[in-house]
N, C-alpha and C positions, 0 to 999 in steps of 0.2 A: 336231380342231383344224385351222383354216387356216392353212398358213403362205405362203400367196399373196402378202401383202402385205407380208410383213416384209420389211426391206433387207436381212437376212442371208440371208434366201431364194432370193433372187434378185442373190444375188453371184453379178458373172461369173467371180470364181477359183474360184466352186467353194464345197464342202465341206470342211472339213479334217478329217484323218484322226481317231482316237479317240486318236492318240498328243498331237496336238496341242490337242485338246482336255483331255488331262488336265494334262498340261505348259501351257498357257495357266492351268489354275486356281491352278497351281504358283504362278507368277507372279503370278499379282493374292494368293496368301496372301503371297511375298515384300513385296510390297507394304506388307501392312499389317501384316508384323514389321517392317519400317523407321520406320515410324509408331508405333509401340506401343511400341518399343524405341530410343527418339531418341538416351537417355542410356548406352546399350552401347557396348561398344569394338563396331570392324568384325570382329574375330575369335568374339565372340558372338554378332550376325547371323548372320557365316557358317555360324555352327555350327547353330543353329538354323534356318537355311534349309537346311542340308544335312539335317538330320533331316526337313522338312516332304518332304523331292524323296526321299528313301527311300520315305516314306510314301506320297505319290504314285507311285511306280513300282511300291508292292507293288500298288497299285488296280492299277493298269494290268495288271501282270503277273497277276492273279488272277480278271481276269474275263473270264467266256466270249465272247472275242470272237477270230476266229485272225486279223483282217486289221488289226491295228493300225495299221500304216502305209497301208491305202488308205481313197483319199478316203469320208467316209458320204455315204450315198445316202440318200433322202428315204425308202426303206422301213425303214433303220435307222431313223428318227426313230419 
C-alpha cells in the first residue's frame, strides 16, 4: 500500500504515538454513546464511557508493543 499521497502521511506533526491512536478511537466511540444515548442522564454517559476507556486501555495495555508513547514510524505501519 502507498501511503505517499494521503494528507495524514505527510503531516508535518508527525505520527502519533499507539497511545494516541487508541485513545483518539476512545473518543470518536464517546461520540457516538452521546448520539445513541440523547435521552440518558450525564451520569449514564459517564458511566458508560468510562467502561468504553477501561476497555480501551486494556487493548492498549495488552498488545505487544513496548513504545506506546513514541511517535509510529512508517515501518510500524
Amino acid at each position: 500500500m502507498d501511503f505517499t499521497e494521503d494528507a495524514w502521511y505527510n503531516d508535518p506533526r508527525g505520527f502519533p504515538t499507539m497511545k494516541e491512536v487508541v485513545m483518539g478511537l476512545w473518543e470518536l466511540v464517546c461520540e457516538k454513546i452521546d448520539g445513541l444515548m440523547k435521552n440518558a442522564s450525564i451520569e449514564e454517559k459517564k458511566a458508560v464511557k468510562e467502561n468504553y476507556r477501561w476497555a480501551f486501555m486494556f487493548m492498549l495495555i495488552s498488545i505487544d508493543y513496548d513504545a506506546i508513547d513514541t511517535d509510529l514510524t512508517t515501518e510500524d505501519f
